[in-house]
N, C-alpha and C positions, 0 to 999 in steps of 0.2 A: 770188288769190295770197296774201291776207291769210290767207286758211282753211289754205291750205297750210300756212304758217309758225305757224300758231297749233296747227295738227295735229302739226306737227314739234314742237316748243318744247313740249305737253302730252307726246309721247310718249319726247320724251329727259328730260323733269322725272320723269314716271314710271319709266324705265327705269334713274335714278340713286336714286331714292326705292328702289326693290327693291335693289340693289346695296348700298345703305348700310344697311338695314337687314339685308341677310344677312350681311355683313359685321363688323356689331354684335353680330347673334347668333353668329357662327365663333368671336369675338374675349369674346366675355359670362365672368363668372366661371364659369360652367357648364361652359365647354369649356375653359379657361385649361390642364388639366393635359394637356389632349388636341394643344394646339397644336403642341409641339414634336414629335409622332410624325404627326401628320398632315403634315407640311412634309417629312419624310423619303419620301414617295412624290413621286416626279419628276414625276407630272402635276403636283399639286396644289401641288408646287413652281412650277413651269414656268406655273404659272395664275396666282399669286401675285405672280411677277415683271411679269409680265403685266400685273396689275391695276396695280400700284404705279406703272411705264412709265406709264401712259395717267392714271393720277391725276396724277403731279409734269407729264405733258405739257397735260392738263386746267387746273393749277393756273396754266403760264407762259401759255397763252391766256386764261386768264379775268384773270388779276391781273397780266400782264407778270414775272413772278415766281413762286415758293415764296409760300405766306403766311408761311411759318416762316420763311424770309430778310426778311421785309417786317415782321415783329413786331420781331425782333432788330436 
């Protein structure tokens, strides 16, 4: 069971490690002028919200909170 859990626990570490760093490069100055025309197609809107949803719901499970409410 332990293998399990250690399976799981590597494979969500890796699966936020690729998320954060795509995310860094969407957000990198390289793409800064590109951001606000890429947010105008509804997918890629609609994925955004998406993401943002499941991070501020990521953030009140892991910290009981926002960190941003928890700094302030």
């Amino acid at each position: 069971m332990q293998e399990l859990d250690d399976a799981f626990k590597a494979q969500i570490r890796f699966s936020l490690e690729v998320l954060a760093s795509t995310l860094n490069f969407i957000t990198s100055p390289y793409l800064s002028e590109h951001i606000r025309s890429l947010c105008v197609d509804r997918s890629i809107a609609d994925a955004v919200r998406r993401v943002a949803a499941a991070a501020e719901i990521l953030e009140k499970e892991c910290w009981g909170g926002s960190r941003a409410d928890m700094v302030a």
